[in-house]
C-alpha positions in Angstrom: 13.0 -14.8 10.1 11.3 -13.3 7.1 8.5 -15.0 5.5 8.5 -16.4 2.1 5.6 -14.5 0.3 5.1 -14.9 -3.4 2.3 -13.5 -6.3 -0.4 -16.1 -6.7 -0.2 -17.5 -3.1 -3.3 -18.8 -1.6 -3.1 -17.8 2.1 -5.4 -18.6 5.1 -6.1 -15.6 7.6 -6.9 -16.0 11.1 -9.9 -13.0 10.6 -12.4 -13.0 7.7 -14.3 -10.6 6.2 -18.3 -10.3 5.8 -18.8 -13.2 2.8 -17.4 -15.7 5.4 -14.2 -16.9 3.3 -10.9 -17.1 5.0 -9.0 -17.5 2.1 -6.9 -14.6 0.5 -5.0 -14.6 -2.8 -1.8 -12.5 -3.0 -1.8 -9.6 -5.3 0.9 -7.3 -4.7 4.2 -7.3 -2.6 6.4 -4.8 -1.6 7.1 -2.9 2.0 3.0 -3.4 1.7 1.2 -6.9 0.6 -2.0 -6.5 -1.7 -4.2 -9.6 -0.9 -7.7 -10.5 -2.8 -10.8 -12.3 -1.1 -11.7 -15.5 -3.1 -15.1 -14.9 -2.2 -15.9 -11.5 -2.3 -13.3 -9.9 -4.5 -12.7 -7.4 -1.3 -9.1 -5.9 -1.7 -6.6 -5.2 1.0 -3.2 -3.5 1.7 -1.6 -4.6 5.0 1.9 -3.8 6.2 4.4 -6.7 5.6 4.6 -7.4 9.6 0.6 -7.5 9.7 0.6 -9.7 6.9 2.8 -12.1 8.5 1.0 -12.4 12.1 -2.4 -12.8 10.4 -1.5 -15.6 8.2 -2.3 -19.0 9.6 -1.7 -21.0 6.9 -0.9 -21.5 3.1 -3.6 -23.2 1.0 -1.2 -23.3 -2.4 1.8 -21.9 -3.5 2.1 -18.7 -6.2 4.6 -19.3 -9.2 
């Protein structure tokens, strides 16, 4: 089953990055998804399948 991703979405990541904040707005979709640290501003490109086991749960939905 393919996961509903949209722009705007507020996702929650299993790993975080060095600011401590686990929660990632997506940016950009496609075969790739562009996501945005809330904290830092860090910017990341993982493949849609990585994308999908990483995410552990949406914070708020995109438009």
């Amino acid at each position: 089953m393919v996961m509903e991703i949209r722009l705007g979405d507020v996702v929650r990541l299993k790993k975080k990055p060095p600011c401590g904040s686990y929660e990632w707005q997506v940016v950009r979709l496609g075969a790739d998804i562009g996501i945005k640290c809330l904290g830092c501003q860090r910017r990341v490109l993982l493949e849609r399948s990585v994308f999908e086991r990483r995410v552990k749960a949406f914070v708020s939905r995109g438009e």
